[in-house]
KERO-442384 format. One line per 3 residues: number of its first residue (from 1); their letters; for each residue x, y, z of C-alpha. Coordinates in Angstrom, 1 decimal. Layout:
NUM = A = X/Y/Z; ...
END
This chain:
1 = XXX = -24.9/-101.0/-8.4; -25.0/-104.0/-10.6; -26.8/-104.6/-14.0
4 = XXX = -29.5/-107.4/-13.0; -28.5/-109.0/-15.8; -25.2/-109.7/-13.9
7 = XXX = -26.2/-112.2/-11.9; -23.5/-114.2/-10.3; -21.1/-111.9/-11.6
10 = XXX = -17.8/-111.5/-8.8; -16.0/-108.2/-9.5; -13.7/-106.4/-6.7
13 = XXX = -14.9/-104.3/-4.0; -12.0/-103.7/-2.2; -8.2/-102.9/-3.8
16 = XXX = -5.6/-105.2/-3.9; -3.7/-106.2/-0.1; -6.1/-104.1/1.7
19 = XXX = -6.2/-106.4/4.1; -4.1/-108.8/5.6; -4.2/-112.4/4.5
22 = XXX = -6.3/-112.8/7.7; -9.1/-111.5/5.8; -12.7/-113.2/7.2
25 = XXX = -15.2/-112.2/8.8; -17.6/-110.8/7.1; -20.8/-109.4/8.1
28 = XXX = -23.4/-106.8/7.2; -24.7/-104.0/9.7; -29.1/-102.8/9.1
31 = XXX = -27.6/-100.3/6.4; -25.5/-102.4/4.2; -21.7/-101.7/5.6
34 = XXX = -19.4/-104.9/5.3; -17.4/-105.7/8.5; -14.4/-108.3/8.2
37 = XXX = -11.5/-108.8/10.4; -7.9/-108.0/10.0; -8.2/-104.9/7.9
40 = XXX = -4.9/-103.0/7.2; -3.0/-104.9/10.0; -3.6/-108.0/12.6
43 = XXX = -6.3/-107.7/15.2; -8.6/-105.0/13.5; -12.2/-105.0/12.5
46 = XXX = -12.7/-103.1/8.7; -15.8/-101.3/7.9; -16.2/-101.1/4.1
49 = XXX = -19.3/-99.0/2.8; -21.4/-100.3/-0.2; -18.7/-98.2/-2.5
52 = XXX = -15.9/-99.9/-1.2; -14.3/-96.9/1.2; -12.5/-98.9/4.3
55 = XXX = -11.5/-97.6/7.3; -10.4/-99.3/10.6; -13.7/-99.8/13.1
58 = XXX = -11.6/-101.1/16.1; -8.4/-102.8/17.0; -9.6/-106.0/19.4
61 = XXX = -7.9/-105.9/22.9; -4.7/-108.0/24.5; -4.2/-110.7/22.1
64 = XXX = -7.4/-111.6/20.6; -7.5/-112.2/16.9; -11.0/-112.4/14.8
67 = XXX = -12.3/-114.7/12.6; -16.1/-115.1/11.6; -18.8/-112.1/12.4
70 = XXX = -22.4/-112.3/12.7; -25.2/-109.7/14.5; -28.3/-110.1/16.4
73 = XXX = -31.5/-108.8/15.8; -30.5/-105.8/17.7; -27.2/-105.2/16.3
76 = XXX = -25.3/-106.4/18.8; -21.8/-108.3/17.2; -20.2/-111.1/18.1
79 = XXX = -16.8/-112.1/17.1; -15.1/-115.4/17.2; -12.0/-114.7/18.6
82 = XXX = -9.5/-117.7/18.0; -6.4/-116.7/20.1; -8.4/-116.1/23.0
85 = XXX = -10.8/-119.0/22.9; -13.9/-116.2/22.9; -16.7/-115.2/21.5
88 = XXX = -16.2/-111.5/21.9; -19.1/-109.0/22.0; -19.0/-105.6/20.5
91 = XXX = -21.1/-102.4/21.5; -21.7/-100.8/17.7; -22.0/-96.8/19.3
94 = XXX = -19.0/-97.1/21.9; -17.3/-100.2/20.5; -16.3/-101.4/23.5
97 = XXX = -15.4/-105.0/23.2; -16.7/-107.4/26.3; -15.6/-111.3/26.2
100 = XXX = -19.2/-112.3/25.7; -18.4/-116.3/26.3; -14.8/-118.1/27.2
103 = XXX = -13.9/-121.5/27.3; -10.4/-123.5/27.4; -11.5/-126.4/26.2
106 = XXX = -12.9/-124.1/22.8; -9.6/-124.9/20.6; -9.6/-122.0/18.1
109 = XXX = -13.9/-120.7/17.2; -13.9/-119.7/13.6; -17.3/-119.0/12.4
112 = XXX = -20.7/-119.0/14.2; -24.4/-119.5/13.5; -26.7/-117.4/14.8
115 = XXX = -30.8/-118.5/15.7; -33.2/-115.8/15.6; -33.6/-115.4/19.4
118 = XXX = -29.5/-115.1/19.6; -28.5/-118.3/20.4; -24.9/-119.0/18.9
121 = XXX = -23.6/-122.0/17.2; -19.5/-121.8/17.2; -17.6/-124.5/15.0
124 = XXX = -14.3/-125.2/16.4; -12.0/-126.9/14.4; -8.3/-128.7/15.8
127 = XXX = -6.5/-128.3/12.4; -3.0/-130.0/14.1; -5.5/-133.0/14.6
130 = XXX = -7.3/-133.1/12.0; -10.9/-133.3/13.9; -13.2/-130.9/15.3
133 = XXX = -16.6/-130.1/17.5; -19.5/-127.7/17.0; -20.2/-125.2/20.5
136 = XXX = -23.6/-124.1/21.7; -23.1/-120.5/23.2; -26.1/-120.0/25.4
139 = XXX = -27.9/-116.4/25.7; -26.1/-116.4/29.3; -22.8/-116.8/27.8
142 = XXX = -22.3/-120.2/28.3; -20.5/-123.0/26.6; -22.2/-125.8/25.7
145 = XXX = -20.5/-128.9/23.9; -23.2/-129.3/20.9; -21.1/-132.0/18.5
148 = XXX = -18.0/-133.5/18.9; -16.0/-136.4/17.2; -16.5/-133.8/13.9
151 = XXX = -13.5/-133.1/11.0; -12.1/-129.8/10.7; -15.6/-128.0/11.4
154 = XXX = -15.4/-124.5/10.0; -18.7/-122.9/7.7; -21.6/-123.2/9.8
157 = XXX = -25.3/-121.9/9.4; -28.5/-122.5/10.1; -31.5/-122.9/8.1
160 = XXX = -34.8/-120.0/8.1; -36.4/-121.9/10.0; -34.3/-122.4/12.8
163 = XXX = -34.4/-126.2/12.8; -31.4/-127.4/10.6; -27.9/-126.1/11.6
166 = XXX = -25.0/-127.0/8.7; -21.5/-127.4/9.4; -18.9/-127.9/7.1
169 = XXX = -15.4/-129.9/7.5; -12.6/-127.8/5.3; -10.0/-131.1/5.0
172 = XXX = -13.1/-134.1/4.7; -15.3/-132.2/2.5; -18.4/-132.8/3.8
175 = XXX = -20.7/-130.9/4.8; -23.7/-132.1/7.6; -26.5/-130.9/8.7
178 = XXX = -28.1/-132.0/12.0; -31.7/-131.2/13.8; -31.7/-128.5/16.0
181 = XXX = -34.3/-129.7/18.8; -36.9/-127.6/21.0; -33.9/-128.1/23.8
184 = XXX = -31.3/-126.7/20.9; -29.5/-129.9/21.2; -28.2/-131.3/17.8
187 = XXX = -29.3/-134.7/16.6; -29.9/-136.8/13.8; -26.8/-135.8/11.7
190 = XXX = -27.2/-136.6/8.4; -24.6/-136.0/5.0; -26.2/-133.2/2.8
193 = XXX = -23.6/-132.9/0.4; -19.3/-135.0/0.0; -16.7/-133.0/-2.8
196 = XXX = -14.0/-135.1/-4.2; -11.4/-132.2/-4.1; -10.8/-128.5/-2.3
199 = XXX = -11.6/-127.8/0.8; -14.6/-124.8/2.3; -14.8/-122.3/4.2
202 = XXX = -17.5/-120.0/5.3; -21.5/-120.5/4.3; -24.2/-118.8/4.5
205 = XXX = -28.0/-119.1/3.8; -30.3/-116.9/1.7; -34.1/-116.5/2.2
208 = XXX = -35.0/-120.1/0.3; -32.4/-122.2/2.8; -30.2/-122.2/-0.2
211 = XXX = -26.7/-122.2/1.1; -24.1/-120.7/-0.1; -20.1/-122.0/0.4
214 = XXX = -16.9/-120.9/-0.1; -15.0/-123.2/-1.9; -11.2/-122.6/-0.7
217 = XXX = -8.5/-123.6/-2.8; -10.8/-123.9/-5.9; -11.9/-120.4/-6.5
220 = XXX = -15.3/-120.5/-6.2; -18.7/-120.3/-4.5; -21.2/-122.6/-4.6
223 = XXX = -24.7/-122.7/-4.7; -26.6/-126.1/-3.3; -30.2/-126.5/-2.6
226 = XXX = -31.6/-127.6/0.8; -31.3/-130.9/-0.7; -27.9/-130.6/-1.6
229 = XXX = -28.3/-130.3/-4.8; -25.2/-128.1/-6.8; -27.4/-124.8/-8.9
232 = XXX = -24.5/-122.7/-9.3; -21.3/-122.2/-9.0; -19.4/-118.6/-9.0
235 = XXX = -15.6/-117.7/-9.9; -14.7/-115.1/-7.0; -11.6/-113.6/-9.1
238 = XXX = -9.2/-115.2/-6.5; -8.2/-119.0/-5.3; -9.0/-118.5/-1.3
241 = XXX = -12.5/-117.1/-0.7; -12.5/-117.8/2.8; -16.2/-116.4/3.6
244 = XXX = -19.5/-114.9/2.6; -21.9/-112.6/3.7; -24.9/-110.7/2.0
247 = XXX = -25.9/-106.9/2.1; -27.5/-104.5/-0.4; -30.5/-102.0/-0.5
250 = XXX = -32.1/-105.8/-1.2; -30.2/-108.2/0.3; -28.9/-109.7/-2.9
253 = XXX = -25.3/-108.5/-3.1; -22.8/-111.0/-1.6; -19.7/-109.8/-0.5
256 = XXX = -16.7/-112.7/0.2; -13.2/-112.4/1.6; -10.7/-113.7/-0.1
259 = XXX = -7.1/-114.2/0.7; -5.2/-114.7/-2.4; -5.5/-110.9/-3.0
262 = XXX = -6.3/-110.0/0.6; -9.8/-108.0/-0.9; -13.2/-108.2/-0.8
265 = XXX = -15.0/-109.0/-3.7; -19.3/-108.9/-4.7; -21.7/-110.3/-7.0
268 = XXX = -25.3/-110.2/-6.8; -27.9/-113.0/-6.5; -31.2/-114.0/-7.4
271 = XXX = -33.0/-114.0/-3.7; -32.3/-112.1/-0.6; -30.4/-113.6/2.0
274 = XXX = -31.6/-114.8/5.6; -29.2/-112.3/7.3; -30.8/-109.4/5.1
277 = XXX = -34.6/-110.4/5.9; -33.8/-110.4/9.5; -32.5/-106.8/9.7
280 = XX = -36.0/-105.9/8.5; -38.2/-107.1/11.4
END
């Protein structure tokens, strides 16, 4: 475990081209095991423990690929499976893998956003055109178009208190956030924060609705305020951190895929993150 003096402190977790340069994902199960995609070889699942030991969890059926992870409160994962145009569920005791929602008109789901009571937000960006939309996933399994006209949506989140979802665009380099209404429509979109150069990638939220963004191509992750206001920025030992998730006895150790070195890396924070104070209720 870390010193707390080293705060925002990246070190490795993983060796070298342990995964593939598919790496993403990630996500942390109630006792602090990392899960990201593409572990070893195309279409796994890794599970890395707090010390870093890997080993395959599951290979993902026909064709489907992964890309972000996130759980429910009951443990439940869900999997953003862009080749396949799914959100895939996985059964964590049998791992059986069930398409969970499907859609033709989804154009590749990367990451999703998860509300307390399980409702999914997928960002689906169209990287040949440049332009993107934002999918409600509905606890029936239905799709549900929640934002379109978008850039390259990819990092999405939303906020502790369920009423702000965030979505980044990797090639503009904004990121929005919109109201999530009673009726979990999204409204009133609004520009929280614009960068001048290198794209993003994954984001997450800690307990203060601080988020937290990969910075792809640049190296780094980023700390901004509800606001949007920049508080700290982290070197992640490698140029492609391509997402984030947060673990620990305490919920204050990130862990962040990144592709340069096809590894996953950790530091530790000041305050828990969202994720972690969920897993304790």
């Amino acid at each position: 475990m870390f010193a707390e003096e080293n705060l925002f402190v990246a070190e490795p977790l993983t060796p070298e081209k342990s995964f593939t340069s598919g790496i993403e994902g990630p996500a942390c199960d109630d006792v602090g095991n990392i899960y990201a995609v593409n572990y070893s070889e195309r279409q796994t699942i890794g599970k890395t423990s707090p010390d870093g030991e890997t080993e395959i969890f599951l290979k993902l059926p026909g064709k489907s690929v992964g890309n972000g992870i996130r759980f429910d409160q009951a443990g439940t994962m869900f999997v953003a499976d862009y080749v396949g145009h799914n959100i895939l569920k996985v059964d964590m005791k049998s791992r059986a893998v069930e398409v969970y929602a499907h859609s033709d008109e989804m154009t590749q789901p990367n990451d999703i956003a998860i509300m307390l009571d399980g409702t999914l937000f997928a960002s689906d960006p169209n990287w040949s055109k440049d332009n993107g939309r934002v999918w409600r996933i509905d606890l029936d399994g239905s799709v549900v178009l929640a934002a379109d006209n978008m850039g390259t949506a990819n990092g999405i989140e939303v906020s502790p208190d369920g009423k702000t979802l965030y979505v980044n665009e990797s090639n503009q380099l904004n990121i929005w956030k919109f109201t999530i209404t009673d009726d979990k429509e999204l409204v009133d979109k609004q520009l929280l924060k614009k960068f001048d150069d290198h794209g993003f990638d994954g984001m997450r939220c800690d307990i203060d609705g601080n988020l937290y963004v990969t910075r792809y191509g640049k190296g780094t992750v980023i700390k901004l305020s509800p606001a949007g206001e920049l508080l700290q920025e982290i070197d992640v030992l490698g140029a492609k951190p391509s997402n984030i998730c947060f673990g620990g006895p305490d919920g204050r150790t990130a862990y962040v895929t990144e592709v340069e070195h096809q590894r996953l890396v950790q530091f530790r924070v000041d305050r828990p993150a969202l994720s972690w104070k969920r897993w304790q209720h």
